[in-house]
C-alpha positions in Angstrom: -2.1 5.3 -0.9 -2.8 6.1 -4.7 0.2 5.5 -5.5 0.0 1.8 -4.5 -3.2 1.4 -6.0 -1.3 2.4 -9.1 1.4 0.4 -8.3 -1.3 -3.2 -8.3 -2.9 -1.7 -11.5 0.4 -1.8 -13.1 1.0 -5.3 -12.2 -2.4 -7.0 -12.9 -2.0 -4.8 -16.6 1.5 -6.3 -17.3 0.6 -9.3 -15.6 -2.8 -9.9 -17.9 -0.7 -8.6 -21.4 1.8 -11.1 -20.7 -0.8 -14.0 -20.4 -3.4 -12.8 -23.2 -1.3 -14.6 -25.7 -1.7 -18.0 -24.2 -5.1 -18.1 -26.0 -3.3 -18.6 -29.7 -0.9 -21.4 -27.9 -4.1 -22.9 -26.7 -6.0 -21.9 -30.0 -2.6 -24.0 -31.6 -3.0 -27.0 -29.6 -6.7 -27.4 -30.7 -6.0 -26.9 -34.2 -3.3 -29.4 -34.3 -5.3 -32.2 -32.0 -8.0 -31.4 -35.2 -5.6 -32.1 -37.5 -4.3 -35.2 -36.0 -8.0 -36.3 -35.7 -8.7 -36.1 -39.3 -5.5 -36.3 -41.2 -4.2 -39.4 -39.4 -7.5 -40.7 -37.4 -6.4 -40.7 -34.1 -6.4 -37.5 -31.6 -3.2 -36.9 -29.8 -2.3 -38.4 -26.1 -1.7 -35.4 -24.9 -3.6 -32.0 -26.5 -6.9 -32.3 -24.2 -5.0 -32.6 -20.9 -2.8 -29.5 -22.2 -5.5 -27.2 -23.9 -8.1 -28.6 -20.3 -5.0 -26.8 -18.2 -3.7 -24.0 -19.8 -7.2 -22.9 -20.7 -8.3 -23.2 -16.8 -5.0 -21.0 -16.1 -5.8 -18.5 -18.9 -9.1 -18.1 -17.0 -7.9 -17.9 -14.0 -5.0 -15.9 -14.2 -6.3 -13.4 -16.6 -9.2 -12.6 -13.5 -7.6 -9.8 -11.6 -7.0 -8.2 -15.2 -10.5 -8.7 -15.6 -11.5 -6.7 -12.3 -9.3 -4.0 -13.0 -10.8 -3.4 -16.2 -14.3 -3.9 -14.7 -15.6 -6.6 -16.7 -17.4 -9.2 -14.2 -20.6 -8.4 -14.0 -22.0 -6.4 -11.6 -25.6 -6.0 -10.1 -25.6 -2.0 -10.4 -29.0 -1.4 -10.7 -29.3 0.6 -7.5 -25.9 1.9 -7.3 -26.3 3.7 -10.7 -29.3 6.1 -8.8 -26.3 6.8 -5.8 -23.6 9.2 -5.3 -20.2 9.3 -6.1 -19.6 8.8 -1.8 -22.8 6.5 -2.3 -21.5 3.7 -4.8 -18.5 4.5 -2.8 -19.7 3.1 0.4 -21.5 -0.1 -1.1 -17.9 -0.8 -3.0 -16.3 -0.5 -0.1 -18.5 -2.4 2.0 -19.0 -5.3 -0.7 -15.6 -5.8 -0.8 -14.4 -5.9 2.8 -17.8 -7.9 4.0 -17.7 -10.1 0.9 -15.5 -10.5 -1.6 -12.1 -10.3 0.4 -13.0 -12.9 2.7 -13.8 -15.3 0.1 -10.8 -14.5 -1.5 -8.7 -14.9 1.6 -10.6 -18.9 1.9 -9.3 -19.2 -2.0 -6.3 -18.9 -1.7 -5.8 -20.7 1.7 -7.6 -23.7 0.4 -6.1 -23.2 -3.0 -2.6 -23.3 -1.3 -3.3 -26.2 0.7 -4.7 -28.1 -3.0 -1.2 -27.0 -4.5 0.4 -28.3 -1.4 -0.9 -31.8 -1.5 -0.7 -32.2 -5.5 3.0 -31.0 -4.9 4.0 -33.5 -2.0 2.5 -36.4 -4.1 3.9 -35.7 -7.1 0.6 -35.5 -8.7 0.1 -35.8 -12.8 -2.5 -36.8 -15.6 -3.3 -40.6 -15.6 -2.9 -41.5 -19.4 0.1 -42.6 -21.9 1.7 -38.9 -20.7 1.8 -37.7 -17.9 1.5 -34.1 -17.4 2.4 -32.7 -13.9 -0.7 -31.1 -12.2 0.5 -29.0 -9.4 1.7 -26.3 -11.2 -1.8 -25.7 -12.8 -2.8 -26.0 -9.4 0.3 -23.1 -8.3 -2.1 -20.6 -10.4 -5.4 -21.0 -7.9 -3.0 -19.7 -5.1 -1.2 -16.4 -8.0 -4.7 -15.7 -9.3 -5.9 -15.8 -6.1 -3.4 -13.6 -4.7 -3.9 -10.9 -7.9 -7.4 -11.1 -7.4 -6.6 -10.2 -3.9 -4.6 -7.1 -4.5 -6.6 -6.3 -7.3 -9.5 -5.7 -4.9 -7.1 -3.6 -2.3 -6.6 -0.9 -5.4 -10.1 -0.7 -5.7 -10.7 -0.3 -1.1 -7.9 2.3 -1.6 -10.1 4.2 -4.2 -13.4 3.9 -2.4 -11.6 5.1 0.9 -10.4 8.1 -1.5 -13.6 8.6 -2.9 -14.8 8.9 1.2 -12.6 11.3 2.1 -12.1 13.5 -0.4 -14.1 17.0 -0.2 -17.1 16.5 -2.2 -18.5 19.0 -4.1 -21.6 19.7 -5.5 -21.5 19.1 -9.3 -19.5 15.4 -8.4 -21.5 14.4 -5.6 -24.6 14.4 -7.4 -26.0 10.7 -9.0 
């Protein structure tokens, strides 16, 4: 069981790596719309639709890296003051009660949003049109990340459970 929950924390790493860059392209875009703007008076037709998407995809597909890092905020006042087997427990429950539920709505109704922009063809109103859908394609792969993401950390909680405690670890 480890070893898939090694296996998901490999992807969401490579999978985070590889998208972490997108910031400078983004970063690029800005910097030239700027430019545009001042130099020559008159922003670009198409830098805000492309900076508005690939900075919603950056954020969204860069969440399951997130999670595996542990950098969403988390209310752990009262889990700080439990056990090992303790914080064990409320992870596992938040997760199965909670969050994977709401993960599982995600990315059915994110599939079904992909779905429809895909059928119709959907893009950008404006002098250039941009194609939304696959913007709308990452809701369903961050969703699905996000998804796995969380089954590493059940796997480790269900560990946690089951391993022999002993005295030293099992204390708060």
């Amino acid at each position: 069981m480890h070893a898939i929950a090694r296996a998901i924390d490999a992807l969401n790493e490579g999978f985070g790596r590889l998208i972490a860059p997108l910031i400078a392209i983004i970063t690029a875009v800005v910097i030239y719309d700027i430019a545009m703007r001042f130099f020559v008076g008159r922003p670009s037709d198409w830098a805000f639709d492309v900076t508005t998407m690939l900075f919603g995809s950056h954020f969204m597909l860069m969440a399951a890296y997130g999670l595996r890092h542990h950098v969403h905020v988390e209310v752990d006042v009262l889990k700080r003051l439990l056990s090992r087997r303790g914080r064990a427990l409320i992870e596992l429950a938040g997760y199965l009660l909670f969050f994977t539920p709401f993960i599982l709505m995600f990315i059915t109704y994110g599939w079904r949003f992909f779905e429809r922009s895909w059928s119709r063809g959907e893009s950008t109103y404006g002098i250039v049109s941009i194609p939304v859908y696959p913007v709308k394609a990452v809701l369903v792969i961050a969703g699905v990340l996000v998804l796995l993401q969380a089954i590493a950390i059940v796997i480790r909680a269900i560990g946690e459970l089951t391993a022999t405690p002993s005295s030293a670890e099992d204390a708060p």
